[in-house]
C-alpha positions in Angstrom: -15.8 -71.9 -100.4 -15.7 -72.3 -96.7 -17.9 -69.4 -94.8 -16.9 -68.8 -91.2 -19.4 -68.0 -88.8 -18.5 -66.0 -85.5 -20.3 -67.5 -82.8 -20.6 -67.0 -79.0 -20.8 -71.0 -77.1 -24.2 -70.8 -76.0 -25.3 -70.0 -79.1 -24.2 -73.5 -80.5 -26.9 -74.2 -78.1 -29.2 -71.8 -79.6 -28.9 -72.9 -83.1 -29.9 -76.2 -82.5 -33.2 -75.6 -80.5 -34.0 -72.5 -82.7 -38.0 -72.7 -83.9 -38.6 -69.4 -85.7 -38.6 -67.6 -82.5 -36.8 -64.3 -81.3 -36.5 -61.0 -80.1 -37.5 -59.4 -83.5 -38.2 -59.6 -86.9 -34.5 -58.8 -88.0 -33.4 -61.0 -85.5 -35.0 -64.0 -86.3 -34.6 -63.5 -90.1 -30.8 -63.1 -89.1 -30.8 -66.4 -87.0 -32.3 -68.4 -89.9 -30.2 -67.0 -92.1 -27.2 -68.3 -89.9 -28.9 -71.6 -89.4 -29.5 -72.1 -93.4 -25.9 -72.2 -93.7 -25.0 -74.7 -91.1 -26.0 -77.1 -93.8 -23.3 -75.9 -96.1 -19.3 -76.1 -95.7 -19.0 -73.9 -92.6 -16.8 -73.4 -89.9 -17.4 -71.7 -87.1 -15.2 -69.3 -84.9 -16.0 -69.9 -81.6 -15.8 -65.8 -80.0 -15.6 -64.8 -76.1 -17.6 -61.5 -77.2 -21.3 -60.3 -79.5 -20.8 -62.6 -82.9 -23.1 -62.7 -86.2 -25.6 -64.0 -84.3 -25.8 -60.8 -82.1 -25.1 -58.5 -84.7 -28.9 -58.5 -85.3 -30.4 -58.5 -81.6 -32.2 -55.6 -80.7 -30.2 -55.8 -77.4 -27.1 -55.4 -78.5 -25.9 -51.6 -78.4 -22.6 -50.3 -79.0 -21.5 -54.3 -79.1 -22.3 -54.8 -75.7 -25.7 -56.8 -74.6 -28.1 -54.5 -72.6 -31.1 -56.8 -72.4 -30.7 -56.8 -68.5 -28.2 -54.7 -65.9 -26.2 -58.1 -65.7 -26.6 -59.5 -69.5 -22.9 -58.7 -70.2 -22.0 -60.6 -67.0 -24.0 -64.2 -67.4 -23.2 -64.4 -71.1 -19.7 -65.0 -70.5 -20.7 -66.5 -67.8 -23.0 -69.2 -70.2 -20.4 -68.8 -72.6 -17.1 -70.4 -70.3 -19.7 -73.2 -69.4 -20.5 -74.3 -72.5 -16.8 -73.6 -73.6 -15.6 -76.3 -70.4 -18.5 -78.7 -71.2 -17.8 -79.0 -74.7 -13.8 -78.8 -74.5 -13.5 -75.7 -77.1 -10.8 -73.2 -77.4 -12.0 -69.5 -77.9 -10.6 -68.1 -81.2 -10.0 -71.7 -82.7 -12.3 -72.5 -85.6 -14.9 -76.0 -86.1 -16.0 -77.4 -88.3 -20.1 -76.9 -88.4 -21.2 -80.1 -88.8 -19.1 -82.6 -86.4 -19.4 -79.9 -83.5 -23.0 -79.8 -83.8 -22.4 -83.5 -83.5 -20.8 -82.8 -80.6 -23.4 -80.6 -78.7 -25.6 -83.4 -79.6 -23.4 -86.2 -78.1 -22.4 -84.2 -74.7 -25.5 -81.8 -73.7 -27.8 -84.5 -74.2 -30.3 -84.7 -71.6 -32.9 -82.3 -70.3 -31.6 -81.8 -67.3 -28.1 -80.4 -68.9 -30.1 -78.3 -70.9 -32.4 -77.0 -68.5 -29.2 -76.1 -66.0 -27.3 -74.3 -68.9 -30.6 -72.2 -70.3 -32.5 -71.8 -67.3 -32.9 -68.3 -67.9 -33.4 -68.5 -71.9 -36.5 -66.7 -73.3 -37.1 -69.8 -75.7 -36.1 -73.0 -73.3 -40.0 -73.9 -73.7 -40.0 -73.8 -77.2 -36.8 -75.1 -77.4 -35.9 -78.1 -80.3 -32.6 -79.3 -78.4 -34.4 -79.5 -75.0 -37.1 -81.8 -76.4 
């Protein structure tokens, strides 16, 4: 059976350089969780708004992000960018695998990656920026 996975565009990025670290417990069991099945038949739902991934962050009250007064604001912002770089559509579903594929074949240099997550918690740690 196919899942589908609601995801936000940046957090294509996120999945791919994700190490074990986050912004809690329940979070990072959450974001493993989600990466565990990338590995199965999955699709993912590419969302303009908080997705499985945020369901779990500590900073996401009442479905809105409140890690910083402008969070809401540069998430879409991250969001459109990755959406134009990688050519999605919001509210189409991927395939998991061949878009990952995709992120791999298009954001691949540092510098891309350091432009589009500059202000990431994890860029240092990150597994797609190395």
């Amino acid at each position: 059976m196919n899942q589908v996975i609601t995801l936000r565009a940046h957090h294509l990025l996120c999945l791919q350089g994700f190490q074990g670290y986050g912004y809690s417990k329940k979070f990072v069991k959450n974001m493993a969780q989600i990466f565990a099945k990338m590995k199965s038949d999955t699709s993912l739902k590419i969302i303009a708004k908080p997705d499985d991934v945020c369901s779990a962050c500590p900073h996401n009250k009442n479905n809105l992000c409140n890690k910083n007064n402008d969070a809401g604001n540069s998430i879409r912002e991250f969001d459109q960018e990755v959406v134009r770089k990688l050519d999605l559509s919001i509210g189409k579903r991927y395939e998991a695998k061949p878009l990952f594929n995709r992120v791999k074949k298009v954001l691949n240099n540092e510098v891309i990656i350091e432009d589009l997550c500059s202000d990431c918690d994890w860029v240092e740690e990150c597994l797609l920026r190395k």
